[in-house]
C-alpha positions as YAML, in Angstrom:
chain: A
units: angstrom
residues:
- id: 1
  name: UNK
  ca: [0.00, 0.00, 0.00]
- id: 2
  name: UNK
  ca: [1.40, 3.38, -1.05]
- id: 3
  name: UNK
  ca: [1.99, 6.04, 1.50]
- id: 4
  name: UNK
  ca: [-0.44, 9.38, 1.47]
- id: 5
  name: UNK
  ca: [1.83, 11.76, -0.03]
- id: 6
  name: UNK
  ca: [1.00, 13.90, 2.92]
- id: 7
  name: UNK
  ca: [1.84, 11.56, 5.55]
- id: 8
  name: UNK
  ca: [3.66, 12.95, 8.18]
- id: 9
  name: UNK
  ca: [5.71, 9.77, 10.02]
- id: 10
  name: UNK
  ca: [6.54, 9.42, 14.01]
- id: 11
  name: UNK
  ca: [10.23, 8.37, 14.42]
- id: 12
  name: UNK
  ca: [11.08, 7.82, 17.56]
- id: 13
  name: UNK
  ca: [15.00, 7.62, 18.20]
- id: 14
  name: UNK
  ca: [16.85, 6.63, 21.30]
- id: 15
  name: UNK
  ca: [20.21, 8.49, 20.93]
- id: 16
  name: UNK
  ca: [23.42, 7.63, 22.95]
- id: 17
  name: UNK
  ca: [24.41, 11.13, 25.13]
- id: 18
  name: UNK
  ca: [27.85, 10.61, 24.49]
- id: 19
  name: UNK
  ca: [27.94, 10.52, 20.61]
- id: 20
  name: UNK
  ca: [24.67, 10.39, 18.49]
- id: 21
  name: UNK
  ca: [23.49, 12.94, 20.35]
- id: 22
  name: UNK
  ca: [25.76, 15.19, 20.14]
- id: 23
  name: UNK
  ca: [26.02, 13.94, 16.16]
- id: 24
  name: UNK
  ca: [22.37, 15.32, 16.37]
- id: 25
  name: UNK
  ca: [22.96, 18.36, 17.79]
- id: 26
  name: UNK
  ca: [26.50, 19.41, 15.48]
- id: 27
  name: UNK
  ca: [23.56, 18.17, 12.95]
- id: 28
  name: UNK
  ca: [21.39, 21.26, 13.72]
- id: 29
  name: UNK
  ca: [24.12, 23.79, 14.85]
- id: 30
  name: UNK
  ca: [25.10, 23.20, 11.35]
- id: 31
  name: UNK
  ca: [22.21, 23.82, 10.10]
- id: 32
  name: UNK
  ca: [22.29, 20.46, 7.88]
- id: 33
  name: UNK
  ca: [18.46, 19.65, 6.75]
- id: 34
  name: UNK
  ca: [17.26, 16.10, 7.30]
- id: 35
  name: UNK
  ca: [13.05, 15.77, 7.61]
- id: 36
  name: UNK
  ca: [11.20, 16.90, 11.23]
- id: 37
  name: UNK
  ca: [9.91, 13.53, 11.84]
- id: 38
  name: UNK
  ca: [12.32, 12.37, 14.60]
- id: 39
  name: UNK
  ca: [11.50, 12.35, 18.53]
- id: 40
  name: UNK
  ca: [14.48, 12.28, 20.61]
- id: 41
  name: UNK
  ca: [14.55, 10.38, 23.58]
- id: 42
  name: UNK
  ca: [18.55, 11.05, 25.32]
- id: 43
  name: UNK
  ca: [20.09, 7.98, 27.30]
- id: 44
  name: UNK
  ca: [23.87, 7.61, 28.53]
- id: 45
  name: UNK
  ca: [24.23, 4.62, 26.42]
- id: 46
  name: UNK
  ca: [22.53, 2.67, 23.16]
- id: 47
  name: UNK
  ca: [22.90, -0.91, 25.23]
- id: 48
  name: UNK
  ca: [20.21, 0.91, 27.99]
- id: 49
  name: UNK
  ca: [17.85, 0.39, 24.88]
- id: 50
  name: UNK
  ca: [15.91, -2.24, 26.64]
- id: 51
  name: UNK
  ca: [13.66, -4.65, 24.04]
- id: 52
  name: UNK
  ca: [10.28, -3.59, 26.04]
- id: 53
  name: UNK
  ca: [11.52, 0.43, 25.08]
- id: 54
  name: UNK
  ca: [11.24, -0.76, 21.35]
- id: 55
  name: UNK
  ca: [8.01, -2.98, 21.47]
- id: 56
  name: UNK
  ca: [6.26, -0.17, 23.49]
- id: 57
  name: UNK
  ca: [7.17, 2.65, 21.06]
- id: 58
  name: UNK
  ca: [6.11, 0.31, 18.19]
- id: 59
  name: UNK
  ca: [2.56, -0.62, 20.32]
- id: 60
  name: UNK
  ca: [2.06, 3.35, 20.85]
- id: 61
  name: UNK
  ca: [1.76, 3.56, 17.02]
- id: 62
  name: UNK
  ca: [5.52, 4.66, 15.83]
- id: 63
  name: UNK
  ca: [6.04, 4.48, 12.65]
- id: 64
  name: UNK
  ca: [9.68, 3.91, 12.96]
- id: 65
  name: UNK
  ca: [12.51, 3.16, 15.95]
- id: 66
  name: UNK
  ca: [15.51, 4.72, 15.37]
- id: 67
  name: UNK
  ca: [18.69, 3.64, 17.64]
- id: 68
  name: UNK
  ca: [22.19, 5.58, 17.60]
- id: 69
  name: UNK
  ca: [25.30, 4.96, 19.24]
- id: 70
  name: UNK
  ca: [29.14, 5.30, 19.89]
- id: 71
  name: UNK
  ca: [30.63, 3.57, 16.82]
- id: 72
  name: UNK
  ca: [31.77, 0.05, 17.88]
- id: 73
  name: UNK
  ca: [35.37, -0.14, 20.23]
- id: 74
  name: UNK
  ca: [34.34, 3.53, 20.98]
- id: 75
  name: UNK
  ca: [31.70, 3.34, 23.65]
- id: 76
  name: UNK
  ca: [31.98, 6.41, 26.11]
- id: 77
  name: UNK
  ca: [29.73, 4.86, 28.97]
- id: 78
  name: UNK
  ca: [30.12, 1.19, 29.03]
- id: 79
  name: UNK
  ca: [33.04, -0.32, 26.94]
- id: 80
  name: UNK
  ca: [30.64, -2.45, 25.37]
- id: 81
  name: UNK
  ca: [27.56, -1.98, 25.75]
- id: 82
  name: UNK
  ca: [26.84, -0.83, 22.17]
- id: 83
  name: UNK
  ca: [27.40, -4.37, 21.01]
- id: 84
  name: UNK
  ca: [24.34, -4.35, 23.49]
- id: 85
  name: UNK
  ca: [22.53, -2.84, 21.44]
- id: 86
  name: UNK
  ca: [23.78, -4.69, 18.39]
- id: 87
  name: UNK
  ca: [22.35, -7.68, 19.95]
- id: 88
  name: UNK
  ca: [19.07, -6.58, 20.71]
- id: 89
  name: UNK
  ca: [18.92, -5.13, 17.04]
- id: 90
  name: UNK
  ca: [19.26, -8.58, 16.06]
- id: 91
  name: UNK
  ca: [16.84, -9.85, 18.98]
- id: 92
  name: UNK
  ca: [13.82, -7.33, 18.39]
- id: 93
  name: UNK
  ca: [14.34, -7.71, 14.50]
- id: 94
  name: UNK
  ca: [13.07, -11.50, 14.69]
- id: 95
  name: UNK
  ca: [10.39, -10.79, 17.10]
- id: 96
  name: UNK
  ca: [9.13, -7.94, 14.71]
- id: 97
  name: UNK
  ca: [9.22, -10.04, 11.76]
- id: 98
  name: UNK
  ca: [7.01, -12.67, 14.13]
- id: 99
  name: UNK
  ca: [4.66, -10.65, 14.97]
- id: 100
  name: UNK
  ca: [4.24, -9.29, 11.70]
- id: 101
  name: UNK
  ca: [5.95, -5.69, 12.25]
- id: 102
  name: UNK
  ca: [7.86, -5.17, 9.29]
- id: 103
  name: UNK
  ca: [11.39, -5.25, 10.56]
- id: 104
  name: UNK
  ca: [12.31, -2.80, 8.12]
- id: 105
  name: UNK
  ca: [10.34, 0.13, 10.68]
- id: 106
  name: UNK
  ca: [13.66, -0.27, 13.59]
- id: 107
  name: UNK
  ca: [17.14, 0.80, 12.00]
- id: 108
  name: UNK
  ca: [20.35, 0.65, 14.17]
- id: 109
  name: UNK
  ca: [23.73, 3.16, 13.54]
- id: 110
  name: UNK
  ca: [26.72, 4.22, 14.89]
- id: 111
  name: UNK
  ca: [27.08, 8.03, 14.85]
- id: 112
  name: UNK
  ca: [30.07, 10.01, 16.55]
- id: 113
  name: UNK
  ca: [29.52, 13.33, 18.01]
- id: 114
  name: UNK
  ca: [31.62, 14.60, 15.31]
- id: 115
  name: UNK
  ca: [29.35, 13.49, 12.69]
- id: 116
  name: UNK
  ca: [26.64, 16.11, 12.02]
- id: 117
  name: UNK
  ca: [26.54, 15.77, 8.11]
- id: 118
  name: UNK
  ca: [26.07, 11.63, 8.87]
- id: 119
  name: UNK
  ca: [23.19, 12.12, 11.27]
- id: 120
  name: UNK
  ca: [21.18, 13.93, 9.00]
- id: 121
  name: UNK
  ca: [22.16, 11.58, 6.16]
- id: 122
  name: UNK
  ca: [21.11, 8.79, 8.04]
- id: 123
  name: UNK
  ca: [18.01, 10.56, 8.67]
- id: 124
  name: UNK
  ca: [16.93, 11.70, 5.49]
- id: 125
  name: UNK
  ca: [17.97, 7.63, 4.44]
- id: 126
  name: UNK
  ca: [15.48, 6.35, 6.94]
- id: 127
  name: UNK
  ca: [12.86, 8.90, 6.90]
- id: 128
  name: UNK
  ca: [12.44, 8.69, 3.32]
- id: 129
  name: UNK
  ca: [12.26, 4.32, 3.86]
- id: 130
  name: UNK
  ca: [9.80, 5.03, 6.70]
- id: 131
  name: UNK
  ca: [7.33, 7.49, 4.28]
- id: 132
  name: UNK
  ca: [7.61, 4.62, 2.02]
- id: 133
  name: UNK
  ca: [5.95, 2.26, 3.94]
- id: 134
  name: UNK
  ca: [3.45, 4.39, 5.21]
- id: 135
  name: UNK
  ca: [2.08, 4.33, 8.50]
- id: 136
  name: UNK
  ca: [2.31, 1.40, 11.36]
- id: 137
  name: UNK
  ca: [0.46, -1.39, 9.69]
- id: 138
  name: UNK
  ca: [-0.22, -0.11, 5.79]
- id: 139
  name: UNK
  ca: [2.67, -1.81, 4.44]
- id: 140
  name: UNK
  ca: [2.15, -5.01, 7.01]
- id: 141
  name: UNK
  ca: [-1.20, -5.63, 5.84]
- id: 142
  name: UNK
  ca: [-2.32, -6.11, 9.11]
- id: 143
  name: UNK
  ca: [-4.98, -4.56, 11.54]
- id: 144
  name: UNK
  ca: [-3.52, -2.13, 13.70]
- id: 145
  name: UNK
  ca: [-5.02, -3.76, 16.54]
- id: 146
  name: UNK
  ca: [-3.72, -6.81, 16.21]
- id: 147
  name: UNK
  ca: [0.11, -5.66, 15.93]
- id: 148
  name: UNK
  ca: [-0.58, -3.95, 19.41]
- id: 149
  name: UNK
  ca: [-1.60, -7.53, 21.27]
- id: 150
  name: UNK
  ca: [1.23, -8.83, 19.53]
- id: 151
  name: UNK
  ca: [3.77, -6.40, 20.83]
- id: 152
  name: UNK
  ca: [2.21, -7.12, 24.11]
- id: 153
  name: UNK
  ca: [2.75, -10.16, 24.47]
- id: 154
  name: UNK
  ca: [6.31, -9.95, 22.73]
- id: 155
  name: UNK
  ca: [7.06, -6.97, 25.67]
- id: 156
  name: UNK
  ca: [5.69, -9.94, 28.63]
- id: 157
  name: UNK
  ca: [8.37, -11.91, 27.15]
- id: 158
  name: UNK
  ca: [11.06, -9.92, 27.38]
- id: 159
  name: UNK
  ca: [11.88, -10.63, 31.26]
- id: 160
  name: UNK
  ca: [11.60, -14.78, 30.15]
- id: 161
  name: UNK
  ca: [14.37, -13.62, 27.05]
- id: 162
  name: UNK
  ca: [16.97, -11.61, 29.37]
- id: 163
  name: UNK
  ca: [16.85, -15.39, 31.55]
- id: 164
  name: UNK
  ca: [17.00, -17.16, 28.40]
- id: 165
  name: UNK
  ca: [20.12, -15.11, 27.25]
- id: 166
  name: UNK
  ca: [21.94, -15.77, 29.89]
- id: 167
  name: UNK
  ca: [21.92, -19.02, 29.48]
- id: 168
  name: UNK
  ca: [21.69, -19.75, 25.94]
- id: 169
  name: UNK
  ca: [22.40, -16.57, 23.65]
- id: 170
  name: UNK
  ca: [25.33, -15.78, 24.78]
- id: 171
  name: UNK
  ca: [27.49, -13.95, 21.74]
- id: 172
  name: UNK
  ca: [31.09, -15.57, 22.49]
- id: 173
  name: UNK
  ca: [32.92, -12.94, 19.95]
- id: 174
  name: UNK
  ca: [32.08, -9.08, 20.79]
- id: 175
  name: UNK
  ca: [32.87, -7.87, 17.45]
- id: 176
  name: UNK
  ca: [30.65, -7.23, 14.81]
- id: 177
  name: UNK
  ca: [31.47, -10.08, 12.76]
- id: 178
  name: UNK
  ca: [31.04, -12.29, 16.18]
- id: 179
  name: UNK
  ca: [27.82, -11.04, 16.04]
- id: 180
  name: UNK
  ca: [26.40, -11.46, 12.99]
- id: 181
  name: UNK
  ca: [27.80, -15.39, 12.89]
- id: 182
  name: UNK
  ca: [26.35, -15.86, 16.08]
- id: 183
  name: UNK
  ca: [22.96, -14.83, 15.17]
- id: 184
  name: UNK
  ca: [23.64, -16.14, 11.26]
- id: 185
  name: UNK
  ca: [24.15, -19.66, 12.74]
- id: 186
  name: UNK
  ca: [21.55, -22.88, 12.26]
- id: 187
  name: UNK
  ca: [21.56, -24.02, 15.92]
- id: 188
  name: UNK
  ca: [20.84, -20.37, 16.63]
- id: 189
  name: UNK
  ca: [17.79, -20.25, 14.70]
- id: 190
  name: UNK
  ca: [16.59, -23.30, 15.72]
- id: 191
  name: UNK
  ca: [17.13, -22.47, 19.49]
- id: 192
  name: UNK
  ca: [15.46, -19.07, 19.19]
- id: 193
  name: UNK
  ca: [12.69, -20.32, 17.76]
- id: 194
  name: UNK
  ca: [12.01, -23.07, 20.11]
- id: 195
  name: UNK
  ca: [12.39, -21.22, 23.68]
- id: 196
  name: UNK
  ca: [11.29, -17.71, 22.20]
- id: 197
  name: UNK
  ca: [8.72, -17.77, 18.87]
- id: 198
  name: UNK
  ca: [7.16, -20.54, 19.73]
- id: 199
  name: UNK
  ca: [6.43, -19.12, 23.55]
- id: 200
  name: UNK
  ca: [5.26, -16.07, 22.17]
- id: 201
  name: UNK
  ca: [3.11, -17.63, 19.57]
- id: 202
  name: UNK
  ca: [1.40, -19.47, 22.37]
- id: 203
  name: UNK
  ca: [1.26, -16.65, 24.14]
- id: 204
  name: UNK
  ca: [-0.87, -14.91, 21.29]
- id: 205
  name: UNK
  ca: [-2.87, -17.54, 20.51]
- id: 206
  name: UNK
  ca: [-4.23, -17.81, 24.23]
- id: 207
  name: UNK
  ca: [-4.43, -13.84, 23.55]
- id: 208
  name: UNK
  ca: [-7.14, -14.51, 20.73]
- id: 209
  name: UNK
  ca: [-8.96, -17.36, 22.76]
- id: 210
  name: UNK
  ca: [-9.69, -14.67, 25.62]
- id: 211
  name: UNK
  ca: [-10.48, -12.17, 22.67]
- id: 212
  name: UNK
  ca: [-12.88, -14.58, 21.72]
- id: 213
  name: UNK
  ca: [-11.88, -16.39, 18.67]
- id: 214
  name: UNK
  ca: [-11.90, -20.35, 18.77]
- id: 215
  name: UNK
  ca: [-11.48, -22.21, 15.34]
- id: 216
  name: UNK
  ca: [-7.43, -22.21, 14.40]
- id: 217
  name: UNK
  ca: [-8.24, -20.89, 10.79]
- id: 218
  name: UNK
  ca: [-9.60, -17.92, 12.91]
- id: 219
  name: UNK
  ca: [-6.69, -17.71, 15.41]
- id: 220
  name: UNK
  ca: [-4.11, -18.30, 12.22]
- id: 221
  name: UNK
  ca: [-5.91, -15.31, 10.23]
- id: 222
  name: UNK
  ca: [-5.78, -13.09, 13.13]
- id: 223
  name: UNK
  ca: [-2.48, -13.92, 13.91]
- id: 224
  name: UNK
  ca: [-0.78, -14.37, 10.64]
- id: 225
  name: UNK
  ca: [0.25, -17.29, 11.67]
- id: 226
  name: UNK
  ca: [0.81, -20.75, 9.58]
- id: 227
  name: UNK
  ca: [-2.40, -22.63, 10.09]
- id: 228
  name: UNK
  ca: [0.08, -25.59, 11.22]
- id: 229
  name: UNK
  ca: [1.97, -23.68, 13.71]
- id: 230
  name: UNK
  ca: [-1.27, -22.43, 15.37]
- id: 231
  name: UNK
  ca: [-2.53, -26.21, 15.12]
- id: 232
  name: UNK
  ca: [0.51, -27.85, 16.85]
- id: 233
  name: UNK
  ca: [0.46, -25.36, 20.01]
- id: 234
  name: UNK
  ca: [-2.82, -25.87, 20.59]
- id: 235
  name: UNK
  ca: [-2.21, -29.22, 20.71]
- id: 236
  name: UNK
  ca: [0.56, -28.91, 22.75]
- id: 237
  name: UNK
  ca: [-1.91, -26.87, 24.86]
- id: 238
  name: UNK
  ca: [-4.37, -28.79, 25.41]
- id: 239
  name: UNK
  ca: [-1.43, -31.76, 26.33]
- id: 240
  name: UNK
  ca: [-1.07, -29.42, 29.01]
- id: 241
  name: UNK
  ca: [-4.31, -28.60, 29.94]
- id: 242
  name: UNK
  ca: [-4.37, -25.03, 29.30]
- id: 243
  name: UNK
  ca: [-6.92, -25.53, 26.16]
- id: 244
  name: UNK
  ca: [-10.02, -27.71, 25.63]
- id: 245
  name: UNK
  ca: [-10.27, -29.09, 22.01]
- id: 246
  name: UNK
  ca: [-13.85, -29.76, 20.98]
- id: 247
  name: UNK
  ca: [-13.75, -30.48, 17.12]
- id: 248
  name: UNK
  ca: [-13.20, -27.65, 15.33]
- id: 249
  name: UNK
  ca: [-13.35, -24.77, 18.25]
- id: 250
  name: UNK
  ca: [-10.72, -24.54, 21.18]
- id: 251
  name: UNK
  ca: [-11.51, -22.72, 24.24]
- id: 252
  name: UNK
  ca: [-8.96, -21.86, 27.64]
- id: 253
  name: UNK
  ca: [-9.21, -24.83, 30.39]
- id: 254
  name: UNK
  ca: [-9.49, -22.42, 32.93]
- id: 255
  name: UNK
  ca: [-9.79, -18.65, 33.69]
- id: 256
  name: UNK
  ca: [-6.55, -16.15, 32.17]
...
């Protein structure tokens, strides 16, 4: 669906204090033009960037998240906690594309305080890529509504992923590379989707039961979900005893 010529987007952008920021604010001393669209939100560092800041700004109707920080080995607050950031890029990216966010709407760059005419380069880059896919939900397809309870229940999660990662997504290289082979890598994928997508998946499709809906070509249209994945967990739920399975209609067990 093609943007309204006269849409306006919301960009909100978390901006490292110690570099984008001041990137940003060279950027406008300088007087270089990049388009209005961007609210700034200041932090000491891009790895404070928690997953639930990006999912909330996203469920408030954003159009577009924008991250900046120190450029990589040049952290001023934590001597690493851009790759942080990095990480989380990679993280919230997936869960986006699950929910059916396009993942294109959250862009990640490193910007030193030196580099005003960059900042507004990068701006005018992803502004003009935001306009382009139009406001939250056009260009998914989806109702508006629906992307919300999804980036609910993906911002619930986010306490279960920090455990998770501690245990089982730990990036052993903290270089850029490291990171993009680490999150590149089969056993990776499969893990992620095991212990994260398909936990949040459930987690919608009980979600649409208390919403109402009960046959799985319902849930799966709702969702935009595969009508096999939303079959097998509520299999698996009702193994559990979380779902009763009568026919074609499923229905909670008990009271959510």
């Amino acid at each position: 669906m093609a943007a309204p010529s006269d849409f306006k987007p919301i960009i909100v952008g978390f901006l490292c204090n110690w570099c984008c920021y001041g990137g940003a604010d060279l950027c406008g001393v300088s007087r270089f033009q990049y388009p209005p669209y961007l609210r700034v939100i200041r932090l000491m560092c891009s790895g404070r960037v928690d997953l639930e800041f990006i999912f909330r700004a996203f469920a408030k109707k954003a159009d577009g998240v924008f991250i900046g920080g120190c450029h990589l080995g040049d952290c001023h607050y934590n001597p690493e906690g851009n790759y942080d950031a990095l990480g989380n890029s990679f993280v919230a990216k997936r869960i986006l594309a699950d929910i059916g966010v396009n993942p294109d709407r959250l862009r990640l760059e490193w910007v030193s305080a030196g580099e005003g005419i960059r900042f507004a380069e990068v701006m005018n880059e992803f502004g003009a890529k935001i306009k382009s896919l139009g406001p939250f939900g056009s260009s998914e397809g989806r109702d508006v509504a629906d992307l919300q309870a999804g980036l609910e229940a993906a911002t619930q999660l986010v306490p279960y992923y920090k455990l998770v990662e501690r245990e089982r997504f730990r990036v052993p290289k903290r270089t850029e590379d490291g990171y993009k082979e680490f999150f590149a890598r089969p056993d990776y994928d499969r893990l992620f989707k095991e212990l994260i997508l398909d936990k949040l998946a459930m987690a919608r499709i009980m979600g649409a039961l208390r919403a109402g809906e009960g046959s799985p070509g319902d849930i799966s249209q709702k969702l935009g979900l595969e009508p096999a994945r939303v079959a097998a967990h509520l299999e698996l739920l009702s193994k559990q005893g979380i779902v009763r399975l009568d026919g074609n209609q499923a229905q909670l067990a008990v009271a959510a």
